[in-house]
C-alpha positions as CSV (number, residue, x, y, z in Angstrom):
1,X,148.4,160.2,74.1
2,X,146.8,157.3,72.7
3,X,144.4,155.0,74.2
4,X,146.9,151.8,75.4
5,X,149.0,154.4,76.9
6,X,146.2,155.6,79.1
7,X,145.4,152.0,80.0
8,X,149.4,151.8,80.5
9,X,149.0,154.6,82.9
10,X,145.8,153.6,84.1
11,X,147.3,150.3,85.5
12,X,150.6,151.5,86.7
13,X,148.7,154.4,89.5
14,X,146.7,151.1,90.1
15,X,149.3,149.2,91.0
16,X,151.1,152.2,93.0
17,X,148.1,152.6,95.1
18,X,147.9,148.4,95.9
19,X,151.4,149.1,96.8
20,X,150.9,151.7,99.1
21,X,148.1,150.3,100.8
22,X,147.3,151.8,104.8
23,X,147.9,148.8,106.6
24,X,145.5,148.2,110.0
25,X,148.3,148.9,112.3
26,X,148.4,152.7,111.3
27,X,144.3,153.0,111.6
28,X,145.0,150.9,115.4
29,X,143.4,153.0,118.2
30,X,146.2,152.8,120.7
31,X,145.9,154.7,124.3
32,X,149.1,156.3,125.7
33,X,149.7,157.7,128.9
34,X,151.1,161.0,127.9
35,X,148.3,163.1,126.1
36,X,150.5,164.4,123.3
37,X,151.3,161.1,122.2
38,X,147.6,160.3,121.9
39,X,147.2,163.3,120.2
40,X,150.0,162.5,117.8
41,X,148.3,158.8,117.5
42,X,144.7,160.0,116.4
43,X,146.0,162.6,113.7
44,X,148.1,160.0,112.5
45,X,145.5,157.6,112.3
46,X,143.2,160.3,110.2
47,X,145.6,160.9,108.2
48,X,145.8,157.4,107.2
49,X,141.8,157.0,107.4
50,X,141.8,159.9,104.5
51,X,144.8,158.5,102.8
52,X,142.9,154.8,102.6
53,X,139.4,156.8,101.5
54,X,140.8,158.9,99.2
55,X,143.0,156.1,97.1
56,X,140.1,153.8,97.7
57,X,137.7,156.1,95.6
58,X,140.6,156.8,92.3
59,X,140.9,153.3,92.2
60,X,137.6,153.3,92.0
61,X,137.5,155.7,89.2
62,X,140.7,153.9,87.6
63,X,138.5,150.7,87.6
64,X,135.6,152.4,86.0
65,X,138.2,154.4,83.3
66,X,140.0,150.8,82.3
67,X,136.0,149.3,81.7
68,X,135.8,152.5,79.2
69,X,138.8,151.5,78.0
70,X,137.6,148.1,77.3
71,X,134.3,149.4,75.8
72,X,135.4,152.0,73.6
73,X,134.3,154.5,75.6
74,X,137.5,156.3,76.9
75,X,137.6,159.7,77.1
76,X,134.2,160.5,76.4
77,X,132.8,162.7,78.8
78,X,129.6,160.4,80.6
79,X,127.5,163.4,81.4
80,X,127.9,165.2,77.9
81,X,128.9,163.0,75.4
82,X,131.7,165.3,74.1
83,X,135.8,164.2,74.2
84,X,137.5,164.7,77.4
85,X,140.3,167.5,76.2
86,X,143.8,165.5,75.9
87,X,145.1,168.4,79.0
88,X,142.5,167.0,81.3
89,X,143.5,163.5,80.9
90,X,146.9,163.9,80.8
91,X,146.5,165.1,84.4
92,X,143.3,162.9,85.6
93,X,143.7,159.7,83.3
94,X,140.6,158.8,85.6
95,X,138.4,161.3,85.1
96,X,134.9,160.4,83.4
97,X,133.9,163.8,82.8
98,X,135.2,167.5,80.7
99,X,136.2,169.8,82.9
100,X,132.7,171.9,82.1
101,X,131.0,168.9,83.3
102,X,132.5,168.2,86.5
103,X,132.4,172.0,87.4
104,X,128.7,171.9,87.3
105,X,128.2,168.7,89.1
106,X,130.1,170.1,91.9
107,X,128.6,173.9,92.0
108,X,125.5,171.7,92.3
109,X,127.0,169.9,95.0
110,X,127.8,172.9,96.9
111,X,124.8,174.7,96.1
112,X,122.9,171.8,97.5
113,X,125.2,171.2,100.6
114,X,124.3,175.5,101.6
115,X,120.9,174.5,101.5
């Protein structure tokens, strides 16, 4: 895949996760009377809590891949300085690292987190 169709692809997940935004009524702490329904409520509301997070940090990443785009830099792993395999991309347009790379930063992560 070339370049402008990453930055096609880029754009469009972009635009799917503005779309699908968590709006503040389904984070809303609401108290019910029955206790199953509060239950209900607060997994509900994580659930949208780590829906918001988690498409709050790729678009973060999608930012920071369309600002490789524009440099040149695209696909290009940041830690090595080696190309990010076509496979990887094709998967994870986002992703600023090779696969070798990213499997060490998070060994290290969960070598430090045991510690």
């Amino acid at each position: 895949m070339k370049t402008q169709e990453y930055k096609t692809l880029l754009t469009m997940k972009l635009q799917d996760i503005e779309k699908s935004h968590v709006s503040p009524e389904e984070i809303a702490i609401e108290r019910s009377a029955e206790i199953m329904d509060e239950i209900q409520q607060t997994a509900d509301r994580d659930l949208a809590l780590t829906t918001r997070a988690l498409s709050w940090r790729i678009s973060v990443a999608i930012h920071a891949a369309l600002d490789r785009v524009a440099a040149g830099s695209f696909g290009i792993c940041l830690s090595c300085d080696e190309p990010i395999t076509e496979r990887r991309l094709n998967v994870l347009p986002w992703a600023g690292q090779c696969i070798v790379c990213q499997q060490r930063e998070e060994n290290e992560l969960v070598l430090a987190a045991a510690a």
